[in-house]
Backbone atoms as SQL, in Angstrom:
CREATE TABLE atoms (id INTEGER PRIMARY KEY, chain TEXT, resi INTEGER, resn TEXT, atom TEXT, x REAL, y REAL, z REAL);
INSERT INTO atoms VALUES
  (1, 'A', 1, 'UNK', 'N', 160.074, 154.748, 106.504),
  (2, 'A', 1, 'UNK', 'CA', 158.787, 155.411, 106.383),
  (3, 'A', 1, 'UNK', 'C', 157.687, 154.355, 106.289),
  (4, 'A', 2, 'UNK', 'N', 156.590, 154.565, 106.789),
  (5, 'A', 2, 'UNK', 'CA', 155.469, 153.826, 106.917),
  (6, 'A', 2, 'UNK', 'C', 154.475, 154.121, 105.917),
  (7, 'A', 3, 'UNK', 'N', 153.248, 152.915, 105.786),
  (8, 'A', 3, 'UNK', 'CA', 152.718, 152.989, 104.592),
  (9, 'A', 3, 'UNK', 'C', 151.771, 154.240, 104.825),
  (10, 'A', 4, 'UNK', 'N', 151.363, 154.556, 103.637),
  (11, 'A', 4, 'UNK', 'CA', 150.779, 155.940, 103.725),
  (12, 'A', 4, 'UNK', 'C', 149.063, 155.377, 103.831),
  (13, 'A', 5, 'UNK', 'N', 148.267, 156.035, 104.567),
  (14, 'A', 5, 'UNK', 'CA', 146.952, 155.894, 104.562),
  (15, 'A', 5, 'UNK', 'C', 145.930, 156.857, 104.234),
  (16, 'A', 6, 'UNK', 'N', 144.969, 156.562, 102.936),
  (17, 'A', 6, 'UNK', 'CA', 144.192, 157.751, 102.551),
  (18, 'A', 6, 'UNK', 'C', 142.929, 157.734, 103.818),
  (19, 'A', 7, 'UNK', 'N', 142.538, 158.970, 104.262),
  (20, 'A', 7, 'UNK', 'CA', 141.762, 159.555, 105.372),
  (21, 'A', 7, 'UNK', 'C', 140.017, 158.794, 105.008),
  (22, 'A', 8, 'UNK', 'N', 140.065, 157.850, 105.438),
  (23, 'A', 8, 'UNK', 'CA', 138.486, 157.386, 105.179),
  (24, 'A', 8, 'UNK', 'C', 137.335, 158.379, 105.298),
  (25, 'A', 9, 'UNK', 'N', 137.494, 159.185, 106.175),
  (26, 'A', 9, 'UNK', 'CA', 136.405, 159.906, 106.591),
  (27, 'A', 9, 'UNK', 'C', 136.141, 161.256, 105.595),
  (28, 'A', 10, 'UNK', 'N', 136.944, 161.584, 104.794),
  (29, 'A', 10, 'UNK', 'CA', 137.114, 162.679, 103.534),
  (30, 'A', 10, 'UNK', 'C', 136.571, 161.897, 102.445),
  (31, 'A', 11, 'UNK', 'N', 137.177, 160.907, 102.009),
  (32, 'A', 11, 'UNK', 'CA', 136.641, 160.140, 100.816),
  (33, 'A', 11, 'UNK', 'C', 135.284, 160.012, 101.454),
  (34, 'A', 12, 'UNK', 'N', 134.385, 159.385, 102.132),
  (35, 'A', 12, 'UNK', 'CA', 133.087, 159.570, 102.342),
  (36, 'A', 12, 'UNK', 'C', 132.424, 161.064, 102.143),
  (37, 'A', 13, 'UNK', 'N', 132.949, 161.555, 103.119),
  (38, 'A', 13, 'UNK', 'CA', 132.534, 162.851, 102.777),
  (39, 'A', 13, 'UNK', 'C', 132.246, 163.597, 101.366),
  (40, 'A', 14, 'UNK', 'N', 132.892, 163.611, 100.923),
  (41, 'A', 14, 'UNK', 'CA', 133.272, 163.744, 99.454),
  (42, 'A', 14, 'UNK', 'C', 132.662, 162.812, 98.225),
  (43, 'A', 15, 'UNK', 'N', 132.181, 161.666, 98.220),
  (44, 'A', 15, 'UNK', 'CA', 131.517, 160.744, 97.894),
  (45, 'A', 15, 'UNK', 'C', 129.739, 160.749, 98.167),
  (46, 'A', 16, 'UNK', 'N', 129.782, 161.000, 99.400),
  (47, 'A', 16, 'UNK', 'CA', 127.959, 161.436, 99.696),
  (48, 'A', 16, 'UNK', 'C', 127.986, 162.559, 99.308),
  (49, 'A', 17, 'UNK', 'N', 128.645, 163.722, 98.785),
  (50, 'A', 17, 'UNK', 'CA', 128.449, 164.882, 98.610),
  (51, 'A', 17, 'UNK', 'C', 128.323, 164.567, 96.634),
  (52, 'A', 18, 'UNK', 'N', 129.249, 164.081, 96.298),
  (53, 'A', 18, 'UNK', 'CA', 129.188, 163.441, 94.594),
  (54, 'A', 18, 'UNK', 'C', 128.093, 162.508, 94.464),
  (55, 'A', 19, 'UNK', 'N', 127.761, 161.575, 95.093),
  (56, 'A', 19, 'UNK', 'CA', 126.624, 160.877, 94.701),
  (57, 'A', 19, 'UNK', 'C', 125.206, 160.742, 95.131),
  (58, 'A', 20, 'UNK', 'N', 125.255, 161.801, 95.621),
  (59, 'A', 20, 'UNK', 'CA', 124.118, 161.889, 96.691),
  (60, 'A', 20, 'UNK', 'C', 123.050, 161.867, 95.434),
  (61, 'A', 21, 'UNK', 'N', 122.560, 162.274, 94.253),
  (62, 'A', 21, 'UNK', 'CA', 121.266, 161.985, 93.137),
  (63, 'A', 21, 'UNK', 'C', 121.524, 161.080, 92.505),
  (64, 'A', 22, 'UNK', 'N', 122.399, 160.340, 92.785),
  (65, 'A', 22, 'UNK', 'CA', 123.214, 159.362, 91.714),
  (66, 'A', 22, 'UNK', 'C', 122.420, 158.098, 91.830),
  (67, 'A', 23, 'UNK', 'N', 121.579, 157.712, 90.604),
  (68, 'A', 23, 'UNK', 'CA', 120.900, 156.676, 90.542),
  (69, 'A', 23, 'UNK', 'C', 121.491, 155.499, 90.644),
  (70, 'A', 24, 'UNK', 'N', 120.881, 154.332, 91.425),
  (71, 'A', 24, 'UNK', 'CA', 121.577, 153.174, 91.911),
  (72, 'A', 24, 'UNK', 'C', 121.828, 152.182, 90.291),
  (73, 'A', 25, 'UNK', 'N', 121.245, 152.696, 89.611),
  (74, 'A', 25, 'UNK', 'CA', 122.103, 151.838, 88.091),
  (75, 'A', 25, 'UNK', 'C', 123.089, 152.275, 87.724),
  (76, 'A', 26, 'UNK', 'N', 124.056, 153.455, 88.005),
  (77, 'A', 26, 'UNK', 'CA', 125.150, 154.078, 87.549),
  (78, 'A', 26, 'UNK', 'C', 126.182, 152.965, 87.672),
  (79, 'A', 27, 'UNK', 'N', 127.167, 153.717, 87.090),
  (80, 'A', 27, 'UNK', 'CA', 128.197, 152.919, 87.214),
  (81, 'A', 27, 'UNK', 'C', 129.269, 154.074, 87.373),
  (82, 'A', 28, 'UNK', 'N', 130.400, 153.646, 88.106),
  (83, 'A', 28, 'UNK', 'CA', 131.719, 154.670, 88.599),
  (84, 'A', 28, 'UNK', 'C', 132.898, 154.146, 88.375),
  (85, 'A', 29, 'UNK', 'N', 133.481, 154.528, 87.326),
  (86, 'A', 29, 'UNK', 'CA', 134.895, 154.457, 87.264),
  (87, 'A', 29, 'UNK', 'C', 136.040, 155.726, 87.733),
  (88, 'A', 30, 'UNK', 'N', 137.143, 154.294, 88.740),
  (89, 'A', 30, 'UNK', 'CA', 137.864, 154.913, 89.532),
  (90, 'A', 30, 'UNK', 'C', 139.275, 154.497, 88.928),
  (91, 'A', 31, 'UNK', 'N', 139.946, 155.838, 88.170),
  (92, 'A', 31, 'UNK', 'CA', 140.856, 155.983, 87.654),
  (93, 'A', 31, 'UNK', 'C', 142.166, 156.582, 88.131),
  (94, 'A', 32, 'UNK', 'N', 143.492, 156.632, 88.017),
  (95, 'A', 32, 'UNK', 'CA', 144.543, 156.945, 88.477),
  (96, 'A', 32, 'UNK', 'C', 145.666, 156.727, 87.339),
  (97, 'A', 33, 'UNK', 'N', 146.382, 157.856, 86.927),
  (98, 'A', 33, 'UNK', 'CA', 147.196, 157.737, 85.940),
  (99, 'A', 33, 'UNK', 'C', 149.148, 157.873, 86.865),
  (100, 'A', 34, 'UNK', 'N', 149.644, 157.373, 86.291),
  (101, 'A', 34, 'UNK', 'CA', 151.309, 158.009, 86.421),
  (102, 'A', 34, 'UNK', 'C', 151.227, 159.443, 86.064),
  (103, 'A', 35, 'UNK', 'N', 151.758, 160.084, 86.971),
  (104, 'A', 35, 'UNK', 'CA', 152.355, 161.782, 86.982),
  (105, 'A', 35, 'UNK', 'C', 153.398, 161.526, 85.582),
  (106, 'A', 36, 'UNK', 'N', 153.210, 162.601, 84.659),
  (107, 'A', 36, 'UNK', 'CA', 153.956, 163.296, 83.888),
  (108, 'A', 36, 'UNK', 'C', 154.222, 162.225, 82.676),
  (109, 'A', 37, 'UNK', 'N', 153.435, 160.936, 82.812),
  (110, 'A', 37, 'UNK', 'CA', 153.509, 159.782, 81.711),
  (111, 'A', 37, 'UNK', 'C', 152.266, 160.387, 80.430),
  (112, 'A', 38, 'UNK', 'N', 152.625, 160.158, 79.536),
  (113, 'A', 38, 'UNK', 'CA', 151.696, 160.218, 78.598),
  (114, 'A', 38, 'UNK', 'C', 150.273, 159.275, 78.657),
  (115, 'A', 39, 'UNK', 'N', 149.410, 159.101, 78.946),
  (116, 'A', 39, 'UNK', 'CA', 148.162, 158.310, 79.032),
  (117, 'A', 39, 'UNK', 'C', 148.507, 157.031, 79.399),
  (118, 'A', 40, 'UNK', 'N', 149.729, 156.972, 80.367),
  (119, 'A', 40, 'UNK', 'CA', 150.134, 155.417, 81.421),
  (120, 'A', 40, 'UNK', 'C', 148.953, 155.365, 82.539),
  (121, 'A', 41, 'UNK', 'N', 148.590, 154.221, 82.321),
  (122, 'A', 41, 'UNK', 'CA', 147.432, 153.825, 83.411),
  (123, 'A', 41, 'UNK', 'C', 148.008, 153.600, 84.206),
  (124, 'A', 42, 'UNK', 'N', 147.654, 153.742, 85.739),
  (125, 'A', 42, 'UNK', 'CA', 147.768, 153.132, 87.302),
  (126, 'A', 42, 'UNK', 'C', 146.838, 152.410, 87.516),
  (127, 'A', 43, 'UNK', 'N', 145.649, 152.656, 87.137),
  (128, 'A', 43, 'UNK', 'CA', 144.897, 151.614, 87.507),
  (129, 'A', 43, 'UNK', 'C', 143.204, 152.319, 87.032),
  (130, 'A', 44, 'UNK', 'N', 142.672, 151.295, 86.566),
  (131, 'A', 44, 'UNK', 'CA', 141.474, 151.778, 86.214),
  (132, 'A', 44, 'UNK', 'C', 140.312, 150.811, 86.428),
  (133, 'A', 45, 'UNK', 'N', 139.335, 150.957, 87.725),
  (134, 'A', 45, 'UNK', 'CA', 138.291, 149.915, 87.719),
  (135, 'A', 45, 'UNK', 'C', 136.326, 150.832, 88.187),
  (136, 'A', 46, 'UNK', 'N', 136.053, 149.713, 87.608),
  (137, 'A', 46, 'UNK', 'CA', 134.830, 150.148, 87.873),
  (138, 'A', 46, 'UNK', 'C', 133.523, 149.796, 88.695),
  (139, 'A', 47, 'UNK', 'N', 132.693, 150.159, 89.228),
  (140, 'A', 47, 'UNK', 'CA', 131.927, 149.541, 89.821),
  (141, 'A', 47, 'UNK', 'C', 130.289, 149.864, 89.625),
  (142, 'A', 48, 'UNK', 'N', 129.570, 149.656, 90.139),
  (143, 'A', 48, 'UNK', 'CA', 128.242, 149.547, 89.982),
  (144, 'A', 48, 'UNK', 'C', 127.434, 150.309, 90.987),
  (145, 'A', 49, 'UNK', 'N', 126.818, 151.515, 90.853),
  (146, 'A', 49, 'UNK', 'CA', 126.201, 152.193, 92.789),
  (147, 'A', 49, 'UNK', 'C', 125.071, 151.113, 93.270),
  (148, 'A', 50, 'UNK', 'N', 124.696, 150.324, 92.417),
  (149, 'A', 50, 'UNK', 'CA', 123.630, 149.388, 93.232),
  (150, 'A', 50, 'UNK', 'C', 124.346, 148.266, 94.147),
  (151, 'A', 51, 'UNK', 'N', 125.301, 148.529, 94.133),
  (152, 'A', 51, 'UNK', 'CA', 126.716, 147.821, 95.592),
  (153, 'A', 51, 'UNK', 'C', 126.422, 148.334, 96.536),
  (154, 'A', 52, 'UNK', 'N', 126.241, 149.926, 96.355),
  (155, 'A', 52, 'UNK', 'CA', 126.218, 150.413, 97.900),
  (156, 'A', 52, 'UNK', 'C', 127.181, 151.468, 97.304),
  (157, 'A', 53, 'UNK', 'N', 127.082, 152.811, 98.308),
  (158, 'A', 53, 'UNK', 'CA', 128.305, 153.690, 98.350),
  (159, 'A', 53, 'UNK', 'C', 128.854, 153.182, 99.333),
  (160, 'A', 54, 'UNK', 'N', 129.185, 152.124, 100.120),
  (161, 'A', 54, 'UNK', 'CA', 130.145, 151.413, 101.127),
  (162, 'A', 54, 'UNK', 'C', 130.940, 150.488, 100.296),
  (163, 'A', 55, 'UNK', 'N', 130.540, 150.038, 99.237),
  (164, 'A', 55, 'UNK', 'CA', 131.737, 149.205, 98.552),
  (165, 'A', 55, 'UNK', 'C', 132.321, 150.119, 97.595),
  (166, 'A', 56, 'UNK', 'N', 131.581, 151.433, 97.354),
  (167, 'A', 56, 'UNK', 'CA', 132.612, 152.351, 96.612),
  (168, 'A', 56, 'UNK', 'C', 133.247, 152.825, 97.022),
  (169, 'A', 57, 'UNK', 'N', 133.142, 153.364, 98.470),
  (170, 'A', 57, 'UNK', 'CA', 134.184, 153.839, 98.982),
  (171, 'A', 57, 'UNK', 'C', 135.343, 152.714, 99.938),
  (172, 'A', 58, 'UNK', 'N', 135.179, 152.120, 99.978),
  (173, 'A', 58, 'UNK', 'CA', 136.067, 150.813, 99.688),
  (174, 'A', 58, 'UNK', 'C', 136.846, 150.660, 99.189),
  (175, 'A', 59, 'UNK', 'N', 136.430, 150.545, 97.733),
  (176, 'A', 59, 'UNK', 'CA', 137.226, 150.728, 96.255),
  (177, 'A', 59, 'UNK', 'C', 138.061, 151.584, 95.967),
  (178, 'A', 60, 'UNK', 'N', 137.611, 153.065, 96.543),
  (179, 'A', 60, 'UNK', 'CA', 138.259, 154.111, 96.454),
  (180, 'A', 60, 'UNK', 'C', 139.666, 154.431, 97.772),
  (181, 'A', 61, 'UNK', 'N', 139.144, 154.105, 98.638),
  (182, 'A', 61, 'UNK', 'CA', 140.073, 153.801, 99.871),
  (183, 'A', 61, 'UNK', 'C', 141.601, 152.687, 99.663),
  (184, 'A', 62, 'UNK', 'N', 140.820, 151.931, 98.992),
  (185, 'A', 62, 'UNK', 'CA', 141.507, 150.761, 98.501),
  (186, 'A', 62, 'UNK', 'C', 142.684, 151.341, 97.505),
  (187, 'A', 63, 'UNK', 'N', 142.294, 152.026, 96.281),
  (188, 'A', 63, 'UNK', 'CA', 143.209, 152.469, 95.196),
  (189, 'A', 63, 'UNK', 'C', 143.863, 153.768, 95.756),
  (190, 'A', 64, 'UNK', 'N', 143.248, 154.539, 96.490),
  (191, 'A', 64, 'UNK', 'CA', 144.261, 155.975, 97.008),
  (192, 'A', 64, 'UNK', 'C', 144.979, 155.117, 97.932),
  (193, 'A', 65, 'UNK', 'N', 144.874, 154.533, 98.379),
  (194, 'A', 65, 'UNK', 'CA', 146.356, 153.043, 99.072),
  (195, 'A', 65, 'UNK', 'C', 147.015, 153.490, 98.523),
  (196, 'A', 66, 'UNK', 'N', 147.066, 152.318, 97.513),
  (197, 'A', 66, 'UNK', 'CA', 147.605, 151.714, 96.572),
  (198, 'A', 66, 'UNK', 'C', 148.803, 152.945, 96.139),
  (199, 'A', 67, 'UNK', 'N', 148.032, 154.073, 95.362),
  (200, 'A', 67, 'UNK', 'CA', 148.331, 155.074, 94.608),
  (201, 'A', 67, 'UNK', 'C', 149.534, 156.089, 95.652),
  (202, 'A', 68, 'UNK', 'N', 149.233, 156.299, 96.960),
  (203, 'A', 68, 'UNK', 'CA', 149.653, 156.990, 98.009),
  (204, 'A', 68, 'UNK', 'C', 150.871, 155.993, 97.942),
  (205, 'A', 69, 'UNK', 'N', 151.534, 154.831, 97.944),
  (206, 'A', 69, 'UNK', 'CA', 152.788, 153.628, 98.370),
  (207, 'A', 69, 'UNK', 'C', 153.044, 153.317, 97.132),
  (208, 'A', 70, 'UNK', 'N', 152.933, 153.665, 95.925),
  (209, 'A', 70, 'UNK', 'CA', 153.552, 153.421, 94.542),
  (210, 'A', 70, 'UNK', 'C', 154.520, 154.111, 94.406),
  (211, 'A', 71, 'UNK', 'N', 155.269, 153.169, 93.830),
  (212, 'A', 71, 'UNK', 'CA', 157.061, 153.671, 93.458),
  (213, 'A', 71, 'UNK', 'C', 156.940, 155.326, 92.807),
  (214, 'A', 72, 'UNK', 'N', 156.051, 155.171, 91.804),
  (215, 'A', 72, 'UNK', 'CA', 156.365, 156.500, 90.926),
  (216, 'A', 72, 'UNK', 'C', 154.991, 157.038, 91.485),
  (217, 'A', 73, 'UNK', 'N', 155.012, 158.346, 91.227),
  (218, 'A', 73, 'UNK', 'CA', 154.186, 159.436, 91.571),
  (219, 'A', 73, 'UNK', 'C', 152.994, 159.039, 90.513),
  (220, 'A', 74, 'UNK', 'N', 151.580, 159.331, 91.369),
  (221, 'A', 74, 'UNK', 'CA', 150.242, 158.984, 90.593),
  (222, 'A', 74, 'UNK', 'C', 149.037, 159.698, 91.153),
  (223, 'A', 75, 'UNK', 'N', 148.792, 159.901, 89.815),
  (224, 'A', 75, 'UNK', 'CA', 146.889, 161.713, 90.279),
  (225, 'A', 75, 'UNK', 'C', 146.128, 160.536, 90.112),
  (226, 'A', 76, 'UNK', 'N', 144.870, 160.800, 90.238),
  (227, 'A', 76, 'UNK', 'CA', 143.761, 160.338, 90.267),
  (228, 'A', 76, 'UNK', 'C', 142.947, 161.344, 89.227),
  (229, 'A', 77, 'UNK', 'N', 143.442, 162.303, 88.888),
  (230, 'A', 77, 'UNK', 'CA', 142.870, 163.105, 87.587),
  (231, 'A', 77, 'UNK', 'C', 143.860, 163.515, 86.493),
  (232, 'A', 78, 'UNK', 'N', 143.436, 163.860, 85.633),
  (233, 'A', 78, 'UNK', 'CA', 143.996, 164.424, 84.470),
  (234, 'A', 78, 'UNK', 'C', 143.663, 165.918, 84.111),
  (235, 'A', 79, 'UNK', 'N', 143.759, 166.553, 82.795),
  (236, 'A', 79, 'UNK', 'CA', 143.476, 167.741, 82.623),
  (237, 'A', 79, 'UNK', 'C', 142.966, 167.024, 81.165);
């Protein structure tokens, strides 16, 4: 099986639709936990919107990788 690739063109989508009032001093943390672990991190980083929403979605492209080809199963949300 081949590596899995998250759909660039959704994460944008989805991203100009979330940050579209979002003042360029914000800051965005992009989180991902282990499925069914008690508060086990996958990965947790953050960034700055005065980057650009092109290096956030970058970032985000980058970790749904990541998260999509990891051994154990991993959300990007919680409850």
């Amino acid at each position: 099986m081949g590596t899995l690739e998250p759909d660039r063109n959704q994460i944008e989508t989805f991203g100009e639709a979330l940050f579209r009032y979002a003042s360029p001093t914000s800051f965005v943390s992009v989180r991902s936990f282990l499925d069914g672990a008690k508060n086990e991190v996958f990965s947790i980083k953050a960034i700055s919107l005065n980057q650009g929403l092109e290096k956030l979605f970058d970032l985000v492209e980058d970790e749904a990788r990541r998260a999509a080809n990891a051994a154990k199963k991993v959300v990007s949300a919680r409850r």
